[in-house]
KEKE-3310 file (N, C-alpha, C; in steps of 0.2 Angstrom, whole numbers, plus 5000, padded with zeros to 4 digits):
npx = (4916:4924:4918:4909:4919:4919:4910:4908:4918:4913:4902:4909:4913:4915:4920:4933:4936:4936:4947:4957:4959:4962:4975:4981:4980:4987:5000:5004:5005:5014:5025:5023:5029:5042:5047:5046:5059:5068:5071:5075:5087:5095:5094:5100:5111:5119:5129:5128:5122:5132:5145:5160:5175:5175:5173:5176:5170:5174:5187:5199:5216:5230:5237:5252:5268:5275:5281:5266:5263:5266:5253:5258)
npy = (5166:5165:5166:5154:5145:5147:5145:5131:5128:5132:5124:5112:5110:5102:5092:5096:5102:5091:5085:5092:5091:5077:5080:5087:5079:5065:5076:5079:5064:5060:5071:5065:5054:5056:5066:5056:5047:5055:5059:5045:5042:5051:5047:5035:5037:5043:5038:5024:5020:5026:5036:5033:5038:5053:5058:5062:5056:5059:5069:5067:5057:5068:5056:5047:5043:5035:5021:5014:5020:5011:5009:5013)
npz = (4885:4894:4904:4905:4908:4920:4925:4924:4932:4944:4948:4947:4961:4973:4969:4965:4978:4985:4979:4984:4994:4995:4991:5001:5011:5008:5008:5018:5025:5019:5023:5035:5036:5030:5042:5051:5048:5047:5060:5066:5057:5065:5077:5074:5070:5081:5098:5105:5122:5137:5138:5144:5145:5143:5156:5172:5188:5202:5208:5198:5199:5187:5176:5175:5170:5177:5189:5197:5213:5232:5243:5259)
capx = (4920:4930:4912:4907:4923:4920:4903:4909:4921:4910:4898:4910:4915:4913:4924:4939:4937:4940:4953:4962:4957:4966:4982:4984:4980:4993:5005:5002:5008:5023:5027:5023:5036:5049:5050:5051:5065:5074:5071:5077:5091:5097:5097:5104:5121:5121:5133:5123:5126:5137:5153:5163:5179:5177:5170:5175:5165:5179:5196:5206:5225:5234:5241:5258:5271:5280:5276:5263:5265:5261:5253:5260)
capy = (5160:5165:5167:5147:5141:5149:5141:5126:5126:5134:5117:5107:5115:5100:5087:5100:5102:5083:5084:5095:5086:5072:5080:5087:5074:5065:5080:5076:5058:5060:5073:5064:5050:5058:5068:5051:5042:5061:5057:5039:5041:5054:5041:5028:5040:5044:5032:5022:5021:5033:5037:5037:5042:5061:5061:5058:5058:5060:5071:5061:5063:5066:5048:5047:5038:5033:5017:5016:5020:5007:5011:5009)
capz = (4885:4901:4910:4904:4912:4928:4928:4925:4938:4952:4946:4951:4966:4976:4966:4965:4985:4987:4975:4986:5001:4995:4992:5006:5015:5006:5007:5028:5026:5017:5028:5041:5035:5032:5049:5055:5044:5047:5068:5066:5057:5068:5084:5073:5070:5090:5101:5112:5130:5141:5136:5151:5146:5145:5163:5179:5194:5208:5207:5198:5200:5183:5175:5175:5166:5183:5191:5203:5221:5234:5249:5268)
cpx = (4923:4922:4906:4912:4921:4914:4902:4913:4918:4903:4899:4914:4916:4919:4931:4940:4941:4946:4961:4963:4961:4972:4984:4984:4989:5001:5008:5008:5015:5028:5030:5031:5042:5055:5050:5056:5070:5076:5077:5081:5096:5101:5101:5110:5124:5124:5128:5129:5130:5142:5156:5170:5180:5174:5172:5171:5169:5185:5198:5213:5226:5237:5247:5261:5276:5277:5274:5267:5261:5260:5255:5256)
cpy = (5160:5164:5158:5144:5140:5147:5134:5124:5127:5128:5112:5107:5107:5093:5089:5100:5095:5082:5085:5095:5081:5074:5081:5082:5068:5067:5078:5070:5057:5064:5072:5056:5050:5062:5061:5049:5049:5058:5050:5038:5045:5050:5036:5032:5042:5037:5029:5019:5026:5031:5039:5040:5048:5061:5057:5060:5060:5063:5066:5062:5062:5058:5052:5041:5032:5026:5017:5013:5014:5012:5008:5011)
cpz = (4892:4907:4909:4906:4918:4932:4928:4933:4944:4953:4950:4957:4973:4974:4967:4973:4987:4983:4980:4991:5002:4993:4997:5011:5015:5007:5018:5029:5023:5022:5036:5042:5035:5036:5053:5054:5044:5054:5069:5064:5062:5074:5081:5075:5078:5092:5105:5117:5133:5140:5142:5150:5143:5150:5168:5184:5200:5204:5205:5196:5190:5180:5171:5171:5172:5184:5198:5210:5224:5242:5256:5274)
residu = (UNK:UNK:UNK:UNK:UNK:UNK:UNK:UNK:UNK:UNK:UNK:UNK:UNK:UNK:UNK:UNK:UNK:UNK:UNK:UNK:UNK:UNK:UNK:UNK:UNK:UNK:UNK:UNK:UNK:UNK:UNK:UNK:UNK:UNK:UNK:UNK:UNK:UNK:UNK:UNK:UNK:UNK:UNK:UNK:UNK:UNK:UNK:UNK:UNK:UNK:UNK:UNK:UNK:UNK:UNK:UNK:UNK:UNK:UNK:UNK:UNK:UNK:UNK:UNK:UNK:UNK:UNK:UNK:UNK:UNK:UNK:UNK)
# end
């Protein structure tokens, strides 16, 4: 019995290949789908543009409560 399955299935050796051809293939594009919809919402939840205020580019003095100096 076990030795008329295994001749069946080595029969259809060719059908069972594409079977599994076609999962993977499939397993491929799904994969490949929802490494991008992972990518893409990732940039969604990022700020766009440059944040300037945590960076200054020059010393820049403390801000005070005082009122500004003028200059002479």
């Amino acid at each position: 019995m076990l030795q008329h399955l295994l001749t069946l299935i080595w029969n259809k050796k060719r059908q069972h290949f594409l079977l599994f051809l076609e999962l993977f293939v499939s397993f491929l594009v799904l994969f490949a789908v929802f490494t991008m919809l992972v990518f893409n919402y990732g940039n969604m939840k990022q700020p766009r543009g440059l944040n300037t205020t945590m960076y200054c580019l020059s010393p820049c003095p403390p801000i005070s409560a005082e009122e500004p100096r003028s200059i002479h």
